[in-house]
Every structure is written in structure tokens, then in C-alpha cells.
C-alpha positions as CSV (number, residue, x, y, z in Angstrom):
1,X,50.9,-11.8,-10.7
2,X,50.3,-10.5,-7.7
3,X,47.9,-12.0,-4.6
4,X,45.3,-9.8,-4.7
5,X,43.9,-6.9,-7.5
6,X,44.3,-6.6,-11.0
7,X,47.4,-8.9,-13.2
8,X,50.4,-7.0,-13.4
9,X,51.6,-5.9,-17.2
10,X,53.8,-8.9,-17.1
11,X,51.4,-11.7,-16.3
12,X,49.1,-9.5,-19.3
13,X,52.3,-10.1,-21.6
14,X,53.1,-13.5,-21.1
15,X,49.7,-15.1,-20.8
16,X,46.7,-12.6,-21.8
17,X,48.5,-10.7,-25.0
18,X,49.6,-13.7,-27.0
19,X,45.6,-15.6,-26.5
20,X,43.1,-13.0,-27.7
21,X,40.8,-15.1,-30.2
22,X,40.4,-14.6,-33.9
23,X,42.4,-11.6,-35.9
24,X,39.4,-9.2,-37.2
25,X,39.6,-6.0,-39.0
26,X,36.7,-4.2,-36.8
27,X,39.0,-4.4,-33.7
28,X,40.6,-0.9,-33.5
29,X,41.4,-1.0,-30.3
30,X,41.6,-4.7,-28.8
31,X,43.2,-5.2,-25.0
32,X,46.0,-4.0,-23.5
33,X,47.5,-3.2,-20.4
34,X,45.9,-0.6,-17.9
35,X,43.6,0.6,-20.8
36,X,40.4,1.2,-20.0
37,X,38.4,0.0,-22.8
38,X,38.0,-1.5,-26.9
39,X,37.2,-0.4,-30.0
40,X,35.0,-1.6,-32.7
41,X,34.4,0.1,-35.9
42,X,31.0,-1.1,-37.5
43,X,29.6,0.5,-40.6
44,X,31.2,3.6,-40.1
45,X,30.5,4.2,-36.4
46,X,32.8,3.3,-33.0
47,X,31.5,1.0,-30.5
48,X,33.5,2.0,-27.4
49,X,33.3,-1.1,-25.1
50,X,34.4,-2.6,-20.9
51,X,33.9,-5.0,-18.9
52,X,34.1,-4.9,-15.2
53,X,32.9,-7.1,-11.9
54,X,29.9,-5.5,-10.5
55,X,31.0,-4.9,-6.4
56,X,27.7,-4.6,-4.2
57,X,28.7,-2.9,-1.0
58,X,24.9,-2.8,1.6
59,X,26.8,-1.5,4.2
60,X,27.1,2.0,1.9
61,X,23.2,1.3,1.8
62,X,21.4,-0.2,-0.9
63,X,21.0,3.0,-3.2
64,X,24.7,4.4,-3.1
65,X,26.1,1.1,-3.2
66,X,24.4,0.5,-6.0
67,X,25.0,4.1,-8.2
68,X,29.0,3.1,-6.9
69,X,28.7,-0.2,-8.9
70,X,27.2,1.4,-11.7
71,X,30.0,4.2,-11.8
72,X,32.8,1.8,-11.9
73,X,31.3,0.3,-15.0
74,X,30.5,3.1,-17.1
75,X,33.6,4.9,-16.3
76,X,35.6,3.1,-18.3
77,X,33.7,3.6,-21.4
78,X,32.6,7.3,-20.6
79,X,37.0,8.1,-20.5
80,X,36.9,7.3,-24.5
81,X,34.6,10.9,-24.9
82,X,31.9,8.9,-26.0
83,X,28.9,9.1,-23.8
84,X,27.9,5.4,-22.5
85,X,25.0,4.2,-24.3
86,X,24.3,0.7,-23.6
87,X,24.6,-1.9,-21.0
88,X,24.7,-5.6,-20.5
89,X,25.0,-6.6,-17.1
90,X,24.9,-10.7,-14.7
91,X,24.2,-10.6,-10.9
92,X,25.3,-13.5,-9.5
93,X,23.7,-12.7,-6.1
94,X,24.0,-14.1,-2.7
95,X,21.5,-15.8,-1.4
96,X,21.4,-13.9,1.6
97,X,19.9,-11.5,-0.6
98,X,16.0,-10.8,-0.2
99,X,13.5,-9.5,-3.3
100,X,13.3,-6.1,-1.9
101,X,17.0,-5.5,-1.5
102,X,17.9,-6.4,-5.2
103,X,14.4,-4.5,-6.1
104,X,16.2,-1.3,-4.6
105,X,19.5,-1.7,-6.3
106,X,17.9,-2.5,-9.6
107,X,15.8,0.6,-9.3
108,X,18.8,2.5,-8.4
109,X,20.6,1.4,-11.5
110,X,17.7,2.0,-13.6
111,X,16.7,5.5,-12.9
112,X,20.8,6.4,-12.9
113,X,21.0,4.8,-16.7
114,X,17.7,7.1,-18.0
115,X,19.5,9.7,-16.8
116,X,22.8,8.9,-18.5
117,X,20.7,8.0,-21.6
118,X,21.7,4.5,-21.0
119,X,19.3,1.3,-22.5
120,X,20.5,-2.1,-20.6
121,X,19.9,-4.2,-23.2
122,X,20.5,-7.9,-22.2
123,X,21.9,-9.4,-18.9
124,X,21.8,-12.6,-16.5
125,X,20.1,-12.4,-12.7
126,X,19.9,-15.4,-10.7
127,X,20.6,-16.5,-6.8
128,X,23.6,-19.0,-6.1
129,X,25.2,-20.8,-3.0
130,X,28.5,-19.5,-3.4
131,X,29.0,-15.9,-4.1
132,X,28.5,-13.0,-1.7
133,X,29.1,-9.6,-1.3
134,X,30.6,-7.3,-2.4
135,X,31.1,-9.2,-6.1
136,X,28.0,-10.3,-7.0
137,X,28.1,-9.9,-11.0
138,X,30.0,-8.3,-14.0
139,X,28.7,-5.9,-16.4
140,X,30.1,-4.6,-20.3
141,X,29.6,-0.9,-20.5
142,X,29.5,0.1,-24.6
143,X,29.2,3.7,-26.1
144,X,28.3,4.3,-29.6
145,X,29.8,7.2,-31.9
146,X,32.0,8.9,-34.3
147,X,35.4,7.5,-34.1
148,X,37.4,10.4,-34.6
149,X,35.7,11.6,-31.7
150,X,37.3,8.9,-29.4
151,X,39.9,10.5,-26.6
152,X,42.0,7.7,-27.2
153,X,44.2,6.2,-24.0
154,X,47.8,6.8,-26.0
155,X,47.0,10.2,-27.5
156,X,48.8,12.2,-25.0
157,X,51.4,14.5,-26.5
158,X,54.4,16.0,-25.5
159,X,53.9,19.8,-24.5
160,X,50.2,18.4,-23.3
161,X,49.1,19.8,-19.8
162,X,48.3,17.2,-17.0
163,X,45.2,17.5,-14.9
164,X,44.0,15.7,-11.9
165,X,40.2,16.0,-10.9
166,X,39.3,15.0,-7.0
167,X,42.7,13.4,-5.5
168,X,44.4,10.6,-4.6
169,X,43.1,7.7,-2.4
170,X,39.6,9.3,-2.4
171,X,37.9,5.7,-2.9
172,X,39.9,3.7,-0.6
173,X,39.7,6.4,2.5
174,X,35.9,7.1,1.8
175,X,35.3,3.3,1.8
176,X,37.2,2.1,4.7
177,X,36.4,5.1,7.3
178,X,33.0,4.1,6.0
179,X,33.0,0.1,6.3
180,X,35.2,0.0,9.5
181,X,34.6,3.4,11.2
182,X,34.3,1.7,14.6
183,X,38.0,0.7,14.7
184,X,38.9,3.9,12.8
185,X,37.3,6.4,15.6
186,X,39.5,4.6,18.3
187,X,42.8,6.4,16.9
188,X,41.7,9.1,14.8
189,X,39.8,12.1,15.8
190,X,35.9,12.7,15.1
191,X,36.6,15.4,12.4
192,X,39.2,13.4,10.4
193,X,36.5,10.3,10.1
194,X,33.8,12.8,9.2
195,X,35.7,14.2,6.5
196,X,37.2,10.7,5.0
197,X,33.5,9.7,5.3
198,X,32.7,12.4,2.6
199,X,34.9,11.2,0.5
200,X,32.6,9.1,-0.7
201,X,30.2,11.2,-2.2
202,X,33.6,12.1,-4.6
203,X,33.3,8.9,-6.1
204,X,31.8,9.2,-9.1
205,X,33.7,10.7,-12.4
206,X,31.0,9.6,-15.6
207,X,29.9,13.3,-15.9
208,X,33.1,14.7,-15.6
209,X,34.7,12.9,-18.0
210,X,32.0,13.5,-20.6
211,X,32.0,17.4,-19.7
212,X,35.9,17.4,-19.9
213,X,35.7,15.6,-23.1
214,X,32.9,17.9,-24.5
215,X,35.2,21.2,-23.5
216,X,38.5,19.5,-24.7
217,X,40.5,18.9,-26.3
218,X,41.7,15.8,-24.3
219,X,43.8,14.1,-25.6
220,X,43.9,11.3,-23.1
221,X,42.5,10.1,-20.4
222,X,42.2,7.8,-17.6
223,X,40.2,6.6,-14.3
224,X,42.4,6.0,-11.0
225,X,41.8,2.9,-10.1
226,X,43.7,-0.1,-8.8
227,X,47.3,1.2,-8.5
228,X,46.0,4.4,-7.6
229,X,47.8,7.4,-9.1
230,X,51.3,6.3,-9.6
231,X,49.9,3.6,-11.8
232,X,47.4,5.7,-13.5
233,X,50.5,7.9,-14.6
234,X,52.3,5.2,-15.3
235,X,49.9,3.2,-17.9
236,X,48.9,6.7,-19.8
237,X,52.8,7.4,-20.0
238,X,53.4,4.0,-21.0
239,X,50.3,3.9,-23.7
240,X,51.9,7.2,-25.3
241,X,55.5,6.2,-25.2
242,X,56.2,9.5,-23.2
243,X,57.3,11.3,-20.1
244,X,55.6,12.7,-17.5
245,X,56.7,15.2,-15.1
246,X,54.7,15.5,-12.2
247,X,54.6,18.2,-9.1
248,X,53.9,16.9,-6.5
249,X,53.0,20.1,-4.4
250,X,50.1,20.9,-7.5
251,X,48.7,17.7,-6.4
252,X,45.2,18.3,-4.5
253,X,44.9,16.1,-1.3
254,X,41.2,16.5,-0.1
255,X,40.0,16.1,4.0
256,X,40.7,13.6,5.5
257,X,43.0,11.6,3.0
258,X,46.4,11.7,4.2
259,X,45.1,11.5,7.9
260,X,43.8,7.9,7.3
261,X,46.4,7.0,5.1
262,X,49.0,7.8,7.4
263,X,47.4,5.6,10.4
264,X,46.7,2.8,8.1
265,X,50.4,2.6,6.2
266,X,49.0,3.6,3.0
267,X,50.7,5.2,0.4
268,X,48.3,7.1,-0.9
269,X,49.5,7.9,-4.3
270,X,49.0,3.9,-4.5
271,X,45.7,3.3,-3.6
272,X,42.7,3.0,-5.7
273,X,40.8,6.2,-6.1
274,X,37.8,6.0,-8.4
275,X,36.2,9.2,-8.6
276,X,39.4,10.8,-9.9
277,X,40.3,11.2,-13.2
278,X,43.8,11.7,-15.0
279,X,43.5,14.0,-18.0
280,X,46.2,15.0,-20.6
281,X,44.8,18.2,-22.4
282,X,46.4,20.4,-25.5
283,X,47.3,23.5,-24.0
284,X,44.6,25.5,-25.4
285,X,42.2,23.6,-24.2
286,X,43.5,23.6,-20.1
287,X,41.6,26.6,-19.0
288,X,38.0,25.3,-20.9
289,X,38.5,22.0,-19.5
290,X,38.9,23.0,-15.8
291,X,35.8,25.3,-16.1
292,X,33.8,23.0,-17.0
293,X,34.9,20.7,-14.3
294,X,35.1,23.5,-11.6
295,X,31.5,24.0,-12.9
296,X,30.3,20.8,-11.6
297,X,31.8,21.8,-8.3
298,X,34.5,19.1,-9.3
299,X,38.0,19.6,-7.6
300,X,40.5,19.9,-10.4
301,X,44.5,20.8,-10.9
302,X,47.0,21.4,-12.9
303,X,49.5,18.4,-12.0
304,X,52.3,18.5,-14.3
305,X,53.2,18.1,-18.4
306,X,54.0,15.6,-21.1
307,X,57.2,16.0,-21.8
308,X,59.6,14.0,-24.8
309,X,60.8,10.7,-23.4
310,X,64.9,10.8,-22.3
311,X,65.0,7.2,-23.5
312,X,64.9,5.7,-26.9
313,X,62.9,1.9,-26.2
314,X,59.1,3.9,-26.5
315,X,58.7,3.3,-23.3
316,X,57.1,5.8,-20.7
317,X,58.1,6.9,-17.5
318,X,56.7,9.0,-14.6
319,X,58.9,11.7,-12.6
320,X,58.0,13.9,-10.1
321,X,60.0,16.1,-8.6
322,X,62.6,14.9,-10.1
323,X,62.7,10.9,-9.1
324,X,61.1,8.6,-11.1
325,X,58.2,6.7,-9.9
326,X,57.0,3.3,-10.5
327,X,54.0,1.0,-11.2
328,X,52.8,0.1,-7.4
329,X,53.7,-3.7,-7.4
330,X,49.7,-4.3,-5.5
331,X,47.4,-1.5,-4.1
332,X,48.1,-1.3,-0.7
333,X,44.3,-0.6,-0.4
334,X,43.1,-4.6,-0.5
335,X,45.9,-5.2,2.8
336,X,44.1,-2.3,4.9
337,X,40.9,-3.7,4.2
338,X,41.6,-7.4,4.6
339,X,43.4,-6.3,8.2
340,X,40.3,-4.3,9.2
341,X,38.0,-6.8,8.4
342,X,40.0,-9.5,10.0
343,X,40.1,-7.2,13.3
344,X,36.2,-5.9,12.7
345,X,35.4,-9.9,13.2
346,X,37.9,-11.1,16.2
């Protein structure tokens, strides 16, 4: 396992995958590996469900921090098709925190959930010694609806087209340039940190996986998160036992990303991007799905296709160009920030 971010598949295998509780039939789809969320089947209906930590950022300010948070934990539902429709969510806050600050992010999350159509319908909130920001909670995200509707996270097929919405590193640029922009502006110029700054505002992808759903068909999909897009592509070829072949010219790069990435060491094919969404579509479906992203003013491309596997174990595996690429070993994304951080306090 590695020091910091998610386990790796191994760690999952040896110690998660064997110890899952009792064996019921309403599981359809129960935990695996860099997929995003379960499945229960109750009376005839799916109930899509994820967990996730709840990340509290004040230094974004109070409202966007807390619509970020929110984001993270519906996305992984709102990748299944199925529109998030309930929430349970725990704050384990700081107590640093005042009444008026959590009254801001609660009413954030509030009026972002009636718009979604999204009831909270239990959770925990209380004040400890020992936590602080930015993990101050966890939250299950669950979606109710037809099962057959579900874009399941091994469904993609060979001859499938591969879309990308937003970019990589779009997340990790738009939050450091952000969080540490004082020791940013001393090496790069003005321009660069105003345009990684807006990278922030690309951050959200609940909409545009429900709109890409709706225009489909998608046969899979998945949020770039830790691992960035190299593991993204990795898990979804992995989950269908397939191969991906990737261009990596067709792959959009938005303002400001390399720039940072370069002055930081990041790769940024690596690095956490939520925001950005992975998509295997049929291809009849390819030019509906990116007009009704491109109608939400959401950058999309065509980023490659799935293609038979050359191998015969079911595995997956990612090329691009040619050369295969592998599952990042950590996201180089927690280093940058734990070395900016340590230099923002000396």
C-alpha cells in the first residue's frame, strides 16, 4: 500500500476482497477495485450506492469548498446513469470551526442537493478535538432506478469510442495554484497562475455525467480521480477485460495545466483530476454524447477506442501511442502539496 492516497489493487486483493461481510443475493454489484460505486437490487429497483470522506477546503471559501465536497460524493453515484437521489452524510468538524462557518457550508450543500433533486436523509454532526481540515466527515451518495438503466463500470466494448471531458490534472493544478499561489507566482508568470486558478471552476462533472448518460449510449464510465488519467484508463480497461488505445495528441490539455505541472514535477496524466470524466460510448452514440456535453459548455474529446485484448488472462491494458501505460504507483499530486505546504509554513 502505498504512503499516502487510495490502497493499491493489491493491498484491495489480499486484505479488502477476501473480508466483505455476509453473502446476499441483493448485492449486484459489491466492491472492487477502482470502481466507483455498488449495487443493490430491492423489489425490482437498483439502489446505486458510494461512500467517500467529505474534504472541507475554507481557503477555496466557504461556498465553493463546500459544492467541491459535495461533488466528490455524488460523482461517484451520478457515473452509474442513475441520477443521485439520496444522501447520508457525518461532519466530524474541527473545533476551530465557528456556527456561522458550518451554517454557510450546510446551506451550500443544501440548496446544491434541491437542485440535484437530492433528499439527505440521515447523517451525524458534532465538534471533536482531533480532526481538522480539510477531512472533516464522510458521506454515502445512493441513486435509485431501473437496473438495466445502470452504465455499469465493466461494460465497455471493443469497437467502443473513448471520450475524455475537461482534461487531465484539472483538480490538482486548480487546487494548488489556488492554496499556495504565493509560492507559485515567484516562478511562474501572472497569466499561467490566473489560468490554473480557473481550473477550478472545471471541477465539478455530476451534470455531465447524467447528460452523457441521458444522450448515450455509455457504456462505461468513470471519474478521474486519484491516479489521475493513467489510472482511470487503467481500472475501466481492467473492469472490462479489454484494451485501450489511447492518442495522446487527441487528449485536451486546458490553461495553465502543463505549465504548473511542469514546475512542480508532476506528471500530469497521474494526478488527480476530478472534474473530468472518462467515457466509453457505442459508436452511434459519440456524436449525441459530445453535444450534449459541448452543450453545457463542457470541454470534451475523442481520446482513443476499445479495442480486443492481445492477451488471453482477461486482463486490461492501456496503450497510447503505442507503449503501454501503467497504474501510477501514488498520485504525485499529495507530494506537491505536502512540499508546498511544508515551504508555505517555514
Amino acid at each position: 500500500m502505498s504512503d499516502l492516497g487510495k490502497i493499491d489493487r493489491q493491498f484491495f486483493d489480499r486484505h479488502v476482497a477476501p473480508n466483505l461481510g455476509a453473502d446476499r443475493d441483493d448485492v449486484a454489484v459489491g466492491p472492487q477495485h477502482g470502481v466507483d460505486f455498488g449495487v443493490l437490487e430491492i423489489g425490482g429497483q437498483a439502489l446505486v450506492t458510494a461512500t467517500d470522506p467529505v474534504s472541507i477546503m475554507p481557503q477555496l471559501g466557504l461556498e465553493r469548498a463546500a459544492r467541491f465536497a459535495l461533488d466528490l460524493v455524488l460523482a461517484d453515484v451520478a457515473v452509474s446513469g442513475i441520477p443521485p437521489s439520496h444522501l447520508s452524510i457525518c461532519f466530524t468538524l474541527p473545533e476551530t470551526m465557528t456556527d456561522d462557518e458550518f451554517a454557510t457550508v450546510w446551506k451550500t450543500i443544501h440548496e446544491e442537493c434541491v437542485d440535484l433533486g437530492v433528499a439527505v436523509v440521515t447523517g451525524h454532526t458534532a465538534r471533536y478535538s482531533d480532526p481538522s481540515h480539510p477531512w472533516v466527515g464522510a458521506a454515502t451518495a445512493m441513486a435509485v432506478g431501473d437496473p438495466d438503466e445502470i452504465v455499469r463500470p465493466d461494460g465497455a466494448r471493443p469497437g467502443d469510442r473513448l471520450l475524455l471531458t475537461t482534461g487531465p490534472a484539472v483538480e490538482s493544478v486548480g487546487l494548488l495554484s489556488t492554496l499556495f499561489a504565493d509560492q507559485l507566482e515567484a516562478a511562474l508568470p501572472g497569466d499561467v497562475i490566473d489560468d490554473a486558478q480557473d481550473r477550478l471552476e472545471e471541477v465539478y462533472c455530476v451534470r455531465d455525467a447524467l447528460a452523457a448518460a441521458a444522450a448515450g449510449p455509455v457504456t462505461a464510465m468513470h471519474d478521474v480521480t486519484e491516479g489521475g488519467l493513467a489510472g482511470a484508463l487503467n481500472e475501466m480497461a481492467d473492469g472490462a477485460g479489454a484494451r485501450f488505445s489511447v492518442d495522446r495528441d487527441a487528449v485536451p490539455m486546458r490553461p495553465g495545466v502543463q505549465e504548473v505541472c511542469d514546475h512542480l514535477e508532476i506528471d500530469p496524466w497521474a494526478a488527480t483530476s476530478s472534474g473530468s470524466l472518462l467515457l466509453a460510448v457505442a459508436p452511434e452514440g459519440v456524436d449525441d454524447v459530445v453535444a450534449a456535453l459541448e452543450d453545457r459548455d463542457t470541454v470534451v474529446a475523442e481520446i482513443g477506442r476499445v479495442e480486443e485484448p492481445s492477451g488471453t488472462d482477461g486482463d486490461g491494458e492501456v496503450v497510447v501511442d503505442g507503449d503501454r501505460l501503467p497504474h501510477p504507483s501514488v498520485d504525485p499530486s499529495w507530494r506537491a502539496y505536502a512540499e508546498l505546504a511544508d515551504s508555505a509554513g517555514e
